[in-house]
C-alpha positions in Angstrom: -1.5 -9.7 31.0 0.1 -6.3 31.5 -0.4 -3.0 29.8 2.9 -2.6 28.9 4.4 0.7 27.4 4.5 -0.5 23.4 1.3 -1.0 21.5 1.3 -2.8 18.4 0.7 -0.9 15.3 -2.2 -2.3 13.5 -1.8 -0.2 10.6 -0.4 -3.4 8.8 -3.6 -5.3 10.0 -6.0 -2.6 9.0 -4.8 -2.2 5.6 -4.8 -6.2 5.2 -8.4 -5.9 5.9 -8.7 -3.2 3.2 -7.2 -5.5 1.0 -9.4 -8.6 2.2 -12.5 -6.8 0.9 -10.9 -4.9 -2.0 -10.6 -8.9 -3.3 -14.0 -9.9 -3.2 -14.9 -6.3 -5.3 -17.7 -6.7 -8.1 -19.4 -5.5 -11.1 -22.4 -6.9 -10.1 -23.9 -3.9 -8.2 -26.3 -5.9 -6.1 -23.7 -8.2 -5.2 -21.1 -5.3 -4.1 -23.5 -3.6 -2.1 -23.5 -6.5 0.3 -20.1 -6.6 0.4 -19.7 -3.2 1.2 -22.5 -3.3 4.1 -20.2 -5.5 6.2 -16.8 -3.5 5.4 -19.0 -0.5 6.7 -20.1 -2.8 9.5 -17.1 -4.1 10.4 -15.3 -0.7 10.8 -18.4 0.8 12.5 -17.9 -2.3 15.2 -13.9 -1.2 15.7 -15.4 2.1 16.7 -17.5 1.0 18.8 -15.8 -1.6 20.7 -13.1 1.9 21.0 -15.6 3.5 22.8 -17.2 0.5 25.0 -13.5 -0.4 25.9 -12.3 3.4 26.8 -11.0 3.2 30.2 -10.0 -0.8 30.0 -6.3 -0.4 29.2 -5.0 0.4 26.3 -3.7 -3.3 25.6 -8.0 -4.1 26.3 -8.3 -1.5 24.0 -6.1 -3.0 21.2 -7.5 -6.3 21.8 -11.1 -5.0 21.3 -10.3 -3.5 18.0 -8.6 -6.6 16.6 -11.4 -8.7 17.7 -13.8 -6.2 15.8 -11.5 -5.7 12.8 -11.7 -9.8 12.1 -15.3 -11.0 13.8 -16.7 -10.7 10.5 -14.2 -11.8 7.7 -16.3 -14.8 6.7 -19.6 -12.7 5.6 -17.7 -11.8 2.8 -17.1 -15.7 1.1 -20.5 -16.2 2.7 -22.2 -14.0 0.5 -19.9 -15.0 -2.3 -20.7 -18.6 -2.5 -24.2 -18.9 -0.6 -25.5 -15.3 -1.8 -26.9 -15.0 2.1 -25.9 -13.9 5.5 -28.4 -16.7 7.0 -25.9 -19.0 8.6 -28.4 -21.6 9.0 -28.9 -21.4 5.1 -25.5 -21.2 4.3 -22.5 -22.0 7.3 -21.5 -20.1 10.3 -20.2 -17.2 9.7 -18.4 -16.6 12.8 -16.2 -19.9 12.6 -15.5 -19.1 8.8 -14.1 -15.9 10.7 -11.8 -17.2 12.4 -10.6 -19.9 10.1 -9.8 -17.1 7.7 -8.1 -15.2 10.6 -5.7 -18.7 10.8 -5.1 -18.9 7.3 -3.6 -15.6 6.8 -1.8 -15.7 10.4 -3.6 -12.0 11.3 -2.6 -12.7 14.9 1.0 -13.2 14.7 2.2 -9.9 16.2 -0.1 -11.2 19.5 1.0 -13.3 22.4 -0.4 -17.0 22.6 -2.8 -16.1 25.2 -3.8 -13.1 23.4 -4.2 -14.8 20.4 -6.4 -17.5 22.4 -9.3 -15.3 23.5 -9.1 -13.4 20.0 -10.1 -16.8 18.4 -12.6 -17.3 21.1 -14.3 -14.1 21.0 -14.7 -14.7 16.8 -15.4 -17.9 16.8 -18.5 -17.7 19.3 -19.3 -14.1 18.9 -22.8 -15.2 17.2 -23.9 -17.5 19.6 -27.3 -17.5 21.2 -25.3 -17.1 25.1 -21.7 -16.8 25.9 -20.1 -19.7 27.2 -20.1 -20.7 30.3 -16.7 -20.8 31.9 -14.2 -18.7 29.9 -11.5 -17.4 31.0 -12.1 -14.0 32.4 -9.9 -11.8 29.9 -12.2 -14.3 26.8 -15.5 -13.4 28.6 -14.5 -9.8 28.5 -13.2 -9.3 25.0 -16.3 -11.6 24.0 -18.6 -9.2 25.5 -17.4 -6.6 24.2 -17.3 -8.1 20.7 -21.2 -8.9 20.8 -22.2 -5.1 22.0 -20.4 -3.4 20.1 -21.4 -6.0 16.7 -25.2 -5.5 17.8 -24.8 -1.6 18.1 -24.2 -1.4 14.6 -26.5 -4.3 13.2 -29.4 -2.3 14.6 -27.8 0.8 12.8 -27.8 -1.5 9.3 -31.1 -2.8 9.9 -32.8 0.7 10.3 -31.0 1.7 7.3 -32.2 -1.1 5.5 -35.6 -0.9 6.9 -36.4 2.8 5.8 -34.2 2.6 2.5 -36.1 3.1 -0.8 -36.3 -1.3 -1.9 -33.9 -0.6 -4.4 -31.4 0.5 -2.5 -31.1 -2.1 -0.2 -28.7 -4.4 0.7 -30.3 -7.6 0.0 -28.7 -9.5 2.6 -29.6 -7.4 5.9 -33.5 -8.8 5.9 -32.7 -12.5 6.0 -35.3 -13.2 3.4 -38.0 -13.0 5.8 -41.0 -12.1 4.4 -42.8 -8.5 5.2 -45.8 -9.4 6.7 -48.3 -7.9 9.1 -48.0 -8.3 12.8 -46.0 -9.9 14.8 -45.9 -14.0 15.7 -46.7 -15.1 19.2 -43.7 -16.9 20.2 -41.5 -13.9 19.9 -43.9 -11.9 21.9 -43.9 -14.4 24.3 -39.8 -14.4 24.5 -39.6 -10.5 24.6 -42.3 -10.1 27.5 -40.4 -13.0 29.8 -37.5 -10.9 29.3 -35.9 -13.3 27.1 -34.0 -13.2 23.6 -35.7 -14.2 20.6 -34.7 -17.5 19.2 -33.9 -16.9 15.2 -35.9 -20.7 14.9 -39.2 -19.2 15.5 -39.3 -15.9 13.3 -41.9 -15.8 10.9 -41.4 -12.5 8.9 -39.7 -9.3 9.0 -41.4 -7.8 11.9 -40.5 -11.0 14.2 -37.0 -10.0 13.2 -37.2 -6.7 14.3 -38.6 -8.1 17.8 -35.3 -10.1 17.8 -33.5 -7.4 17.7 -35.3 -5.8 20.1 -34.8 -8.4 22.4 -30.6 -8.5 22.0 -31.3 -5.5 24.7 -31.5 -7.8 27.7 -28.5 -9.2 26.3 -26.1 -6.2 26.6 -22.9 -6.2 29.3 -21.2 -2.9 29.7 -22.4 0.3 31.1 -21.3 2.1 28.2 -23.5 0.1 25.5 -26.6 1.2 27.3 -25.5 4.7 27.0 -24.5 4.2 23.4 -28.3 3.1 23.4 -29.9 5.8 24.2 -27.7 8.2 22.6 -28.9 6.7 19.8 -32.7 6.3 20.3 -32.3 2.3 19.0 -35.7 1.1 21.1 -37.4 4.6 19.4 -36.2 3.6 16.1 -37.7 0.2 16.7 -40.5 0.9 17.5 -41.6 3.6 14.6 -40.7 0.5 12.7 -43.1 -2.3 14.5 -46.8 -2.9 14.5 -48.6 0.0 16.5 -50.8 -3.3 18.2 -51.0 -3.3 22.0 -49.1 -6.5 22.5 -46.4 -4.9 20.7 -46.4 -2.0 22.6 -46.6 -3.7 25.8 -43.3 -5.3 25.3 -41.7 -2.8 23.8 -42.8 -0.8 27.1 -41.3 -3.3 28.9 -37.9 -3.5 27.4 -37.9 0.4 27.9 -38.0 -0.1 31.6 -35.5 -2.9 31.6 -33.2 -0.2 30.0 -34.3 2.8 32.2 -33.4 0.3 35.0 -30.2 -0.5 33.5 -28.7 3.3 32.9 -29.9 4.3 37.1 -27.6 1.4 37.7 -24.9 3.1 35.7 -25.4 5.9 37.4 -25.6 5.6 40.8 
């Protein structure tokens, strides 16, 4: 795949996507906050792939923000029908993504192979690892897809997290209950310098460990910089138990990501 001298215009495709989430629009304020958490979201993500993807190629680039633009389409008749964003309470949100993506023929304007590692990228953008074995240009955009998505999920959650209760988006917690300490298993994950499997959270605080762990999951030079910039581990911890287990991890993380920006740098 070239660069070549034309982009695409996604104008067309950007104001479908206003459209998209202008049609699942609400009086039920509860209901509509949701909804507009993940059209915030989703255009949070196309600004951050932009910036992960600077210096890629400006077709990479285009790619990136199509990717981002669509990897969440199906949180909206998600919450409309199942009232959750827990895909194992409800379906997977990432293949509703790209079903809906299908349906209304959003890739048309790409070529076939273009089009290929788009649907791969939104299909599997929420699983627990990439694939194995993807075509190089798929493994890229994928990536890409999953930094830049968990970049701004860490922005929601903090919002969420230290928003009065009644302004929150009901959907960003999971329904997991608020409750003291943290569980062993995740403790465990985090200090093996592992990601936290969503089948072993116990409460709100396990989540945030979670997402504290997507850290050693991260892929481009440029997201570890985004993560600093932005004082994500910081915000994570203010937000977790002050015990020294919890610390100790946390501690340990921050030297996985010191160890990851020297390598950036040097």
């Amino acid at each position: 795949m070239s660069d070549g001298v034309s982009l695409p215009d996604l104008t067309p495709l950007r104001d479908w996507f206003s459209s998209y989430c202008n049609s699942f629009r609400t009086a039920d304020l509860e209901v509509q906050r949701n909804f507009d958490l993940k059209q915030e979201h989703t255009r949070n993500v196309c600004r951050d792939a932009l910036l992960i993807a600077q210096g890629m190629g400006p077709r990479f680039e285009m790619l990136a923000e199509v990717a981002a633009l669509c990897h969440d389409l199906g949180r909206f008749p998600q919450f409309r029908d199942y009232h959750t964003f827990k895909d194992s309470d409800s379906l997977n949100h990432a293949h509703l993504s790209a079903q809906v993506m299908k349906q209304h023929h959003l890739l048309d304007f790409l070529t076939d192979q273009e089009r290929g590692c788009i649907e791969v990228a939104v299909r599997t953008h929420n699983a627990f690892q990439v694939p194995e074995g993807l075509p190089a240009l798929t493994a890229d955009l994928l990536r890409l897809l999953r930094d830049a998505d968990k970049l701004d999920i860490w922005r929601v959650f903090t919002e969420y997290f230290n928003a009065p209760e009644a302004e929150r988006a009901s959907g960003a917690g999971l329904g997991f209950p608020d409750l003291p300490g943290c569980s062993a298993e995740p403790l465990a994950a985090v200090s093996a310098g592992n990601m936290v499997q969503l089948s072993t959270l116990k409460s709100l605080n396990d989540f945030k460990l979670l997402q504290v762990s997507w850290i050693y999951d991260i892929n481009f030079a440029a997201t570890f910089r985004l993560i600093r910039q932005r004082s994500v581990l910081e915000q994570f911890r203010a937000m977790l138990p002050r015990d020294r287990e919890v610390l100790d991890v946390l501690a340990q993380v921050g030297r996985y990501l010191d160890e990851k920006l020297r390598d950036a740098a040097a």
